[in-house]
N, CA, C and O atoms as a printed pandas DataFrame, in Angstrom:
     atom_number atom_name residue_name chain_id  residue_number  x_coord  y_coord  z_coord
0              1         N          UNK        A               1   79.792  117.152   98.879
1              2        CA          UNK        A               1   78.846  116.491   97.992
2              3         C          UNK        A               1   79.282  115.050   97.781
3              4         O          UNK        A               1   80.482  114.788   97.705
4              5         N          UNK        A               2   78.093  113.842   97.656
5              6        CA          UNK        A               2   78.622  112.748   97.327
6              7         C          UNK        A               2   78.904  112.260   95.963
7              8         O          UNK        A               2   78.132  112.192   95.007
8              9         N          UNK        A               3   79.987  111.974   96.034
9             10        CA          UNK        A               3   79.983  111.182   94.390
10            11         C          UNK        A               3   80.335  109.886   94.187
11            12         O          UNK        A               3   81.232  109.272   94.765
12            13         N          UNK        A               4   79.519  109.451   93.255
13            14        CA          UNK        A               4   79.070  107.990   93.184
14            15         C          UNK        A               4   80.929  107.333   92.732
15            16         O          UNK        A               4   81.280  108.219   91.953
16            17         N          UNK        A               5   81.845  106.577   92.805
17            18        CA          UNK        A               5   83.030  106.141   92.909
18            19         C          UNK        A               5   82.680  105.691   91.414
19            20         O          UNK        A               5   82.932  106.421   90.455
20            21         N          UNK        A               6   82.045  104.360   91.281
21            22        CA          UNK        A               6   82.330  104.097   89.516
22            23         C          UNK        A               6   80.766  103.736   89.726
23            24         O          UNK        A               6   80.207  103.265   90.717
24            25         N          UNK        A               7   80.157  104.174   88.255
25            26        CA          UNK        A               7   78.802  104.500   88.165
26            27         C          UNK        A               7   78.699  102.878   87.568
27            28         O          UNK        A               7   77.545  102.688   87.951
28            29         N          UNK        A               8   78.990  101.885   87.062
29            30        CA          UNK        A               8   78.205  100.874   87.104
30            31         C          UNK        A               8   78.099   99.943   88.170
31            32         O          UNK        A               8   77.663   98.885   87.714
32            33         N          UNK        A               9   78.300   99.877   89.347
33            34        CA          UNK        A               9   78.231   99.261   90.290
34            35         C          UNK        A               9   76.468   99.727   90.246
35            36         O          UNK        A               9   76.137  100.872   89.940
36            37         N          UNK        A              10   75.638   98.843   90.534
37            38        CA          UNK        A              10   74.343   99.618   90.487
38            39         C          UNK        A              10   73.589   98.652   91.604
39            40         O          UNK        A              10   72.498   99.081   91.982
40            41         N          UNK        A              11   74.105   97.218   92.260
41            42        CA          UNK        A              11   73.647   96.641   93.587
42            43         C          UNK        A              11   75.119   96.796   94.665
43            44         O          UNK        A              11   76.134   97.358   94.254
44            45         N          UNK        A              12   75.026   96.262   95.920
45            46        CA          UNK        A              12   75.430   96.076   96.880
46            47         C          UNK        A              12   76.301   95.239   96.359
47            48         O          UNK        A              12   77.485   95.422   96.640
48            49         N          UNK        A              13   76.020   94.397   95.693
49            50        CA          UNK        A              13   76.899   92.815   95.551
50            51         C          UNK        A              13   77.900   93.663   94.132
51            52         O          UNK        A              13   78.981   93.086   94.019
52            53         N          UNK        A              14   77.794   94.449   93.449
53            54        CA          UNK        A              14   78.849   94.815   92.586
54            55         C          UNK        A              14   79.769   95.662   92.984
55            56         O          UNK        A              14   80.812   95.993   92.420
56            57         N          UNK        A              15   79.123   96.142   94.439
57            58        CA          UNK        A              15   80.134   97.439   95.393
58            59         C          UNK        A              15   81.534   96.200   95.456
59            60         O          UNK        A              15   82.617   96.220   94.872
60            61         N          UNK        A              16   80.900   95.115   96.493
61            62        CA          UNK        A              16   81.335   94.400   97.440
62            63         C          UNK        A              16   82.399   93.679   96.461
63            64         O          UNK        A              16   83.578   93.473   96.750
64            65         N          UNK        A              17   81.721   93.313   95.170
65            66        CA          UNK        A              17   83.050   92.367   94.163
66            67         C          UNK        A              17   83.903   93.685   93.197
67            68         O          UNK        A              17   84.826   93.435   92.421
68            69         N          UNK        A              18   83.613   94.427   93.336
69            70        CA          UNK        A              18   84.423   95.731   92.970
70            71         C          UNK        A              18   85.198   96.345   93.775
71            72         O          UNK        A              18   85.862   97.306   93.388
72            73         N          UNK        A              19   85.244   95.885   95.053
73            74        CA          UNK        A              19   86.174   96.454   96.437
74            75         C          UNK        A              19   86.900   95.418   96.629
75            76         O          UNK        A              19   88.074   95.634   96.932
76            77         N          UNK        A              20   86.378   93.818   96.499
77            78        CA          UNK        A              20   87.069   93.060   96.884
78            79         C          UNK        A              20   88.113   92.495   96.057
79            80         O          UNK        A              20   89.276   92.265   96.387
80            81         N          UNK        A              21   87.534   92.295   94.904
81            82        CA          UNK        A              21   88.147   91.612   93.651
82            83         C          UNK        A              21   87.599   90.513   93.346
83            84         O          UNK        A              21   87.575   90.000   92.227
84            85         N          UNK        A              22   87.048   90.029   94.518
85            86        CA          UNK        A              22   86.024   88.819   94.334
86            87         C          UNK        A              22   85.237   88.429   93.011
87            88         O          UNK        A              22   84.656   89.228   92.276
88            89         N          UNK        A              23   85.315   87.200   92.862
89            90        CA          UNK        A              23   84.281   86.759   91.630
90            91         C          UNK        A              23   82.785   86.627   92.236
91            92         O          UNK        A              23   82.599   86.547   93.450
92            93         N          UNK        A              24   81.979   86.615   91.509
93            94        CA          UNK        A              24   80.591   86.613   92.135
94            95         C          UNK        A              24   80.851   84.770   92.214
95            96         O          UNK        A              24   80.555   84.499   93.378
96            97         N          UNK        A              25   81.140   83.840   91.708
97            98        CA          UNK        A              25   81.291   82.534   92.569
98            99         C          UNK        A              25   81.639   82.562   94.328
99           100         O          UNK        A              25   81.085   82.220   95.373
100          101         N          UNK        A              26   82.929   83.205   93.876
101          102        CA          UNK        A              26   83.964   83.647   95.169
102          103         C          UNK        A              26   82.624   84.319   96.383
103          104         O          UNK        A              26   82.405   84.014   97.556
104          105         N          UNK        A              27   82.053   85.156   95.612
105          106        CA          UNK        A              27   81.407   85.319   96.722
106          107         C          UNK        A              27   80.053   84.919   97.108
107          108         O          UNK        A              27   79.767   85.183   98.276
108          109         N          UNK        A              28   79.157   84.348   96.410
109          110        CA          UNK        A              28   78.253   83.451   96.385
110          111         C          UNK        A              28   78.584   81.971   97.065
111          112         O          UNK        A              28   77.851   81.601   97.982
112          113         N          UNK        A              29   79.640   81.148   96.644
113          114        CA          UNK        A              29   80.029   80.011   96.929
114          115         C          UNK        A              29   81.610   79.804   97.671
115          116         O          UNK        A              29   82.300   78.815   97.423
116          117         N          UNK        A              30   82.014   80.822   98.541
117          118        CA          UNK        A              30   82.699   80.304   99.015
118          119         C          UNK        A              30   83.917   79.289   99.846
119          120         O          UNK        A              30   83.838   79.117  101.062
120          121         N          UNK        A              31   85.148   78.597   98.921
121          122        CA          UNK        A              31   85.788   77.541   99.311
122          123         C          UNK        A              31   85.838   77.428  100.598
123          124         O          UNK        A              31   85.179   76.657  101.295
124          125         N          UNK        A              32   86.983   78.553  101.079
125          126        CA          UNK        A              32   86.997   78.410  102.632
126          127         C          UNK        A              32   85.967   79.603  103.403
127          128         O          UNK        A              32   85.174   80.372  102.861
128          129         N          UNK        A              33   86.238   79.473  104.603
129          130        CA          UNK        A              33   85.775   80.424  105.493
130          131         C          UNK        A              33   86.122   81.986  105.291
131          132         O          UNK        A              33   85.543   83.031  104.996
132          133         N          UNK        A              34   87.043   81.656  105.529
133          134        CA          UNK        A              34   87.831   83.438  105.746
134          135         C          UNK        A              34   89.071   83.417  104.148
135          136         O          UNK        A              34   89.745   82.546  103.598
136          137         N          UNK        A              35   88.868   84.625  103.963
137          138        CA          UNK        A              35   89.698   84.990  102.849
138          139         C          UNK        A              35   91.162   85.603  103.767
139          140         O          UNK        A              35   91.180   86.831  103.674
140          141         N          UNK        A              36   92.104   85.180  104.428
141          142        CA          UNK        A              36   93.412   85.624  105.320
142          143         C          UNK        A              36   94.592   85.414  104.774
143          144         O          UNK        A              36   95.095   84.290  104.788
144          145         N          UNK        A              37   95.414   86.859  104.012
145          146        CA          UNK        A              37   96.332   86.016  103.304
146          147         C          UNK        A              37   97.101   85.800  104.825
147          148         O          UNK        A              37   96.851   86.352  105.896
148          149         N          UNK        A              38   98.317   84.599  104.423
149          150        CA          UNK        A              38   98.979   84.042  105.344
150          151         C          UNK        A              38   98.865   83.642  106.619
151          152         O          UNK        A              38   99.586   83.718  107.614
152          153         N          UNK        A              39   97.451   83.050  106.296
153          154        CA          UNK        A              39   97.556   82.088  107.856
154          155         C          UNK        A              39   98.012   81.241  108.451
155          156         O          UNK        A              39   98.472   81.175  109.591
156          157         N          UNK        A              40   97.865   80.402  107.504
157          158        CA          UNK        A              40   99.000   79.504  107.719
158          159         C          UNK        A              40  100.519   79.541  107.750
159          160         O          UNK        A              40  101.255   78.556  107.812
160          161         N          UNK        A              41  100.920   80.953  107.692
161          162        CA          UNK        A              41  102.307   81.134  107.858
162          163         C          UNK        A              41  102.185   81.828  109.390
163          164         O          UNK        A              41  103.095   81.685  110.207
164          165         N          UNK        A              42  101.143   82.481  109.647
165          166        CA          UNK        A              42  100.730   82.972  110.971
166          167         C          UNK        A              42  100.776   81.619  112.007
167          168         O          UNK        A              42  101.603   81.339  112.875
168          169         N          UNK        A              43   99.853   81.071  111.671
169          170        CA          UNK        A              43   99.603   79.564  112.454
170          171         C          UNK        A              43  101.116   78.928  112.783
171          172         O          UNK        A              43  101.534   78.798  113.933
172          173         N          UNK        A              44  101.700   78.637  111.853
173          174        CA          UNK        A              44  103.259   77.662  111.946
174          175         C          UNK        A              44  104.223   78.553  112.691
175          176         O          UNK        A              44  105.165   77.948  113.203
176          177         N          UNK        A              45  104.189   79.964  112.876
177          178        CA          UNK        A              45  104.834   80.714  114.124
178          179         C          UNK        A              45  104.421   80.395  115.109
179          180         O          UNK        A              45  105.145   79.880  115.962
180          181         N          UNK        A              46  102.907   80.641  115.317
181          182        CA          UNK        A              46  102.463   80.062  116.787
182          183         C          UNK        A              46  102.730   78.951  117.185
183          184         O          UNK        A              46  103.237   78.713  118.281
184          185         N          UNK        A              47  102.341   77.910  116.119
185          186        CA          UNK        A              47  102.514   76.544  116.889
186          187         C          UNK        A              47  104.339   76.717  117.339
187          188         O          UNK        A              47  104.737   76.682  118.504
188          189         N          UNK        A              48  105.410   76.937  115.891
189          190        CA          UNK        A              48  106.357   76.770  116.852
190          191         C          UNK        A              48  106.754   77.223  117.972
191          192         O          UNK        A              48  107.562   76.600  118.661
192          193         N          UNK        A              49  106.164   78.559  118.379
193          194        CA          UNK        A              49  106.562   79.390  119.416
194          195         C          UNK        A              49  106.134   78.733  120.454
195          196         O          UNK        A              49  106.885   78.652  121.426
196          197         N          UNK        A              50  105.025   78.205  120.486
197          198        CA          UNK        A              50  104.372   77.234  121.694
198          199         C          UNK        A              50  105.594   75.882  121.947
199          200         O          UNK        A              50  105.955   75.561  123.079
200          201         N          UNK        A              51  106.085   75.242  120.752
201          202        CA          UNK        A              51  106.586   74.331  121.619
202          203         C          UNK        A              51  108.316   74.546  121.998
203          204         O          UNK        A              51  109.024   73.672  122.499
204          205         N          UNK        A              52  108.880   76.318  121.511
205          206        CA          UNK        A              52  109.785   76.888  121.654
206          207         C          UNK        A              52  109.747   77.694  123.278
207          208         O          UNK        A              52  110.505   78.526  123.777
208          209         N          UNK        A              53  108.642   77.092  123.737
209          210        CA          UNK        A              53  108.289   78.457  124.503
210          211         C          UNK        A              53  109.010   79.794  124.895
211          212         O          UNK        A              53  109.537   80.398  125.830
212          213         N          UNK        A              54  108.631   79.871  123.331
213          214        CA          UNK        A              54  108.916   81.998  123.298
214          215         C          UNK        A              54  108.032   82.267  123.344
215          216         O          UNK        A              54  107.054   81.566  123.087
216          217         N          UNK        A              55  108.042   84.030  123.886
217          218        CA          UNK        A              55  107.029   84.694  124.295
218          219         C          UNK        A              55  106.739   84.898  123.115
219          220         O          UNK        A              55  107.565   84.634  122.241
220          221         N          UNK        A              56  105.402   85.456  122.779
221          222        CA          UNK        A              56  105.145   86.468  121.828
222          223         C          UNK        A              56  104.487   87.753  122.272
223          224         O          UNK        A              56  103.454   87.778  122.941
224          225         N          UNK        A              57  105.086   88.721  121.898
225          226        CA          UNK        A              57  103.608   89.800  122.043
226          227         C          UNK        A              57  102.744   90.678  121.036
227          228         O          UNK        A              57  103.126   90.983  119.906
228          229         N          UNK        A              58  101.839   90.950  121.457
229          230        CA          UNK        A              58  100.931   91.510  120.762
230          231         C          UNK        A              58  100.950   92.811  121.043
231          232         O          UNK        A              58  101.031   93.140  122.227
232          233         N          UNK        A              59  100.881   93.804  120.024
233          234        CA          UNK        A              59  101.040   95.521  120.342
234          235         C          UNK        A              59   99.247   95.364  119.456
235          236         O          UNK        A              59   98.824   94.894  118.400
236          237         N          UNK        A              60   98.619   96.143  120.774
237          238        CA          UNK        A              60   97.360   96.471  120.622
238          239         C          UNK        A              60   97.106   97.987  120.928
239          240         O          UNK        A              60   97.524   98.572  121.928
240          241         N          UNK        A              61   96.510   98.425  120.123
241          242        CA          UNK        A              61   96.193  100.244  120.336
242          243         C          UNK        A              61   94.895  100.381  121.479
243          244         O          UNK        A              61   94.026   99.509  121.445
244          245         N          UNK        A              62   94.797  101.447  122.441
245          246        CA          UNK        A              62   94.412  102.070  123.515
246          247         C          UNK        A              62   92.565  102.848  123.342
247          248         O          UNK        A              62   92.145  103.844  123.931
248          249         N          UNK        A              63   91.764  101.907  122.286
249          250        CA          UNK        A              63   90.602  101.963  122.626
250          251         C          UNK        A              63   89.767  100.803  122.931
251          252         O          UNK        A              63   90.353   99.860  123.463
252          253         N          UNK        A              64   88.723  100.702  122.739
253          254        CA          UNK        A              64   87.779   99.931  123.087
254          255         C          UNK        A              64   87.730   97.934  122.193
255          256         O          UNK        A              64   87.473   96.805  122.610
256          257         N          UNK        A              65   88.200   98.627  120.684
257          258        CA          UNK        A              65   88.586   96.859  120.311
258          259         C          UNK        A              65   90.060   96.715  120.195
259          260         O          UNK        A              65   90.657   95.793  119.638
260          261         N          UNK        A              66   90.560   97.736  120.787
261          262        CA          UNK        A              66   91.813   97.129  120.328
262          263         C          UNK        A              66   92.572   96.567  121.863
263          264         O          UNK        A              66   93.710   96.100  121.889
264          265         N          UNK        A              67   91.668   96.726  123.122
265          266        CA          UNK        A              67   91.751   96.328  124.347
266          267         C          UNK        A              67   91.264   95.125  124.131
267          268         O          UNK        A              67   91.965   94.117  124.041
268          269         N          UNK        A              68   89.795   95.160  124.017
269          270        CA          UNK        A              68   88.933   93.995  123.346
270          271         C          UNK        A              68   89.744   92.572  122.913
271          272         O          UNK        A              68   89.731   91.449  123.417
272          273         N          UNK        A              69   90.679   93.316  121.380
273          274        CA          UNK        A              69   91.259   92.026  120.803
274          275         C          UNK        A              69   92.269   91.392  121.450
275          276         O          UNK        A              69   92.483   90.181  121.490
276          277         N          UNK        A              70   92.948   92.376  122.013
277          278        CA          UNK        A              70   94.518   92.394  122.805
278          279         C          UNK        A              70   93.615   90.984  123.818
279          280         O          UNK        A              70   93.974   89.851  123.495
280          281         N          UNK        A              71   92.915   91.042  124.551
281          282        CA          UNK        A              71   92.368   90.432  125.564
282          283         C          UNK        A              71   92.166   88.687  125.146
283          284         O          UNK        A              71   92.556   87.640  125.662
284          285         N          UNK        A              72   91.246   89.075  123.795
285          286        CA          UNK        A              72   90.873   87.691  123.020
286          287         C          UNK        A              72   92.175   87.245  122.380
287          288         O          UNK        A              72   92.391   86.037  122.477
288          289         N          UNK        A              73   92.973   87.879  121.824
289          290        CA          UNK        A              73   94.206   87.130  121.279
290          291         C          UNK        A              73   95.179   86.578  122.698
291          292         O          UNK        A              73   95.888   85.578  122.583
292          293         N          UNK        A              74   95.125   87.138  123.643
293          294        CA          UNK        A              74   95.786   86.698  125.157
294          295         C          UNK        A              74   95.404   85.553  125.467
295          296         O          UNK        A              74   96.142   84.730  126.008
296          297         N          UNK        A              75   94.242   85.357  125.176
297          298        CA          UNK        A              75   93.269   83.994  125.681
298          299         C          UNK        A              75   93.233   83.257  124.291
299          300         O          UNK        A              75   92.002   83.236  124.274
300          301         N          UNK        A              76   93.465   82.829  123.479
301          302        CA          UNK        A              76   93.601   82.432  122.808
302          303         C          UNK        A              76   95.033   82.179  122.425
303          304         O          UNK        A              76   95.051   81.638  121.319
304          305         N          UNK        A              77   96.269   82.366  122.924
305          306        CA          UNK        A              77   97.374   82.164  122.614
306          307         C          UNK        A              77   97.580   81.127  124.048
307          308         O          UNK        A              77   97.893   79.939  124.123
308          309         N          UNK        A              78   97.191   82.356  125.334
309          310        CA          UNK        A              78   97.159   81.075  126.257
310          311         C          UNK        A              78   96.708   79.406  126.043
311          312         O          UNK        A              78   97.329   78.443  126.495
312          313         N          UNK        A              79   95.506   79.368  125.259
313          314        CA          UNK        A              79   95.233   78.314  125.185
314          315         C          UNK        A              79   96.056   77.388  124.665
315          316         O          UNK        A              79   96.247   76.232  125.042
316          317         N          UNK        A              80   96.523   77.978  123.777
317          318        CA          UNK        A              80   97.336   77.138  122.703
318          319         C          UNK        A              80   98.796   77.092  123.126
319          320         O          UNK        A              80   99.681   76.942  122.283
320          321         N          UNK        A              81   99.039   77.211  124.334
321          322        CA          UNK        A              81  100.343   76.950  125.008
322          323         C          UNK        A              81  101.675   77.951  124.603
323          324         O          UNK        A              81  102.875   77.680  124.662
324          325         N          UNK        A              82  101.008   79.189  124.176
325          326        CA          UNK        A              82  102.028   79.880  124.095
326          327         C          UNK        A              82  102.163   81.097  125.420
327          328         O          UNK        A              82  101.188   81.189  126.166
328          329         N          UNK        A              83  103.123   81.815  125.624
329          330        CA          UNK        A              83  103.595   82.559  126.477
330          331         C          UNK        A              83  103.457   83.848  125.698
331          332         O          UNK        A              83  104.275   84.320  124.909
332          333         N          UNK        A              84  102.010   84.451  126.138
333          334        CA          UNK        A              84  101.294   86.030  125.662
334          335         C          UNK        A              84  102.463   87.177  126.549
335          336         O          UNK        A              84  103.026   87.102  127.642
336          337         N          UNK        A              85  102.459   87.987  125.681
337          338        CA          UNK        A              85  103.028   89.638  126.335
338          339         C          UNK        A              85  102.173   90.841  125.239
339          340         O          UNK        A              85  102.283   90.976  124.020
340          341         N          UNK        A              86  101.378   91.548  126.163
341          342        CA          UNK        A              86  100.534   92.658  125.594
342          343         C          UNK        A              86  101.373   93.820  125.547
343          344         O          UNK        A              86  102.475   93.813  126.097
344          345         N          UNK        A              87  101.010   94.643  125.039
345          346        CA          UNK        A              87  101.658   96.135  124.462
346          347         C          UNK        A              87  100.904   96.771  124.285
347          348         O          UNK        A              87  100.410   96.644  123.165
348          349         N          UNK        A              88  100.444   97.586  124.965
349          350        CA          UNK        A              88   99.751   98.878  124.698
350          351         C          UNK        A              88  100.412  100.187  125.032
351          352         O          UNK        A              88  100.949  100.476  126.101
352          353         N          UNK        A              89  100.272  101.076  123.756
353          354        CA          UNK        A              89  101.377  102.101  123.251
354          355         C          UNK        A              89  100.162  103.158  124.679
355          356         O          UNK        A              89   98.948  103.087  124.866
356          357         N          UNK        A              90  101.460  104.184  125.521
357          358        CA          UNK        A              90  100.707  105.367  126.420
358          359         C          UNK        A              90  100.315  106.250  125.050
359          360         O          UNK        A              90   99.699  107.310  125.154
């Protein structure tokens, strides 16, 4: 049987700021693009790894997006002058 999680959520948009934590500004008017914690701590590995040239690799799981991403993060690291190594678990 379904049961409703918390009964005043009563639109879509009170699910979405009740799951997210989001303020209805936050999510109406958005500062940046993407809400990612630590990208920029993500980003400043890559760049250094690119001009360290260390490898990095990526462990991607054995279906359909996780081939998918493995593929797009390959090409996208290539670009950016780093040295890709994929991992996919048998």
């Amino acid at each position: 049987m379904w049961v409703k999680k918390n009964p005043n959520n009563k639109t879509i948009k009170d699910v979405v700021l009740s799951n997210t934590g989001m303020t209805e500004n936050e999510l109406l008017y958005p500062k940046e693009r993407y809400r990612i914690d630590k990208l920029d701590e993500a980003a400043a590995i890559i760049t250094a790894s690119a001009k360290a040239s260390i490898t990095v690799s990526v462990v991607a799981d054995y279906d359909a997006d996780g081939i998918c991403s493995a593929a797009i993060m390959w090409m996208m690291l290539r670009a950016l002058g780093v040295k890709p190594k994929i991992r996919i678990p048998r």
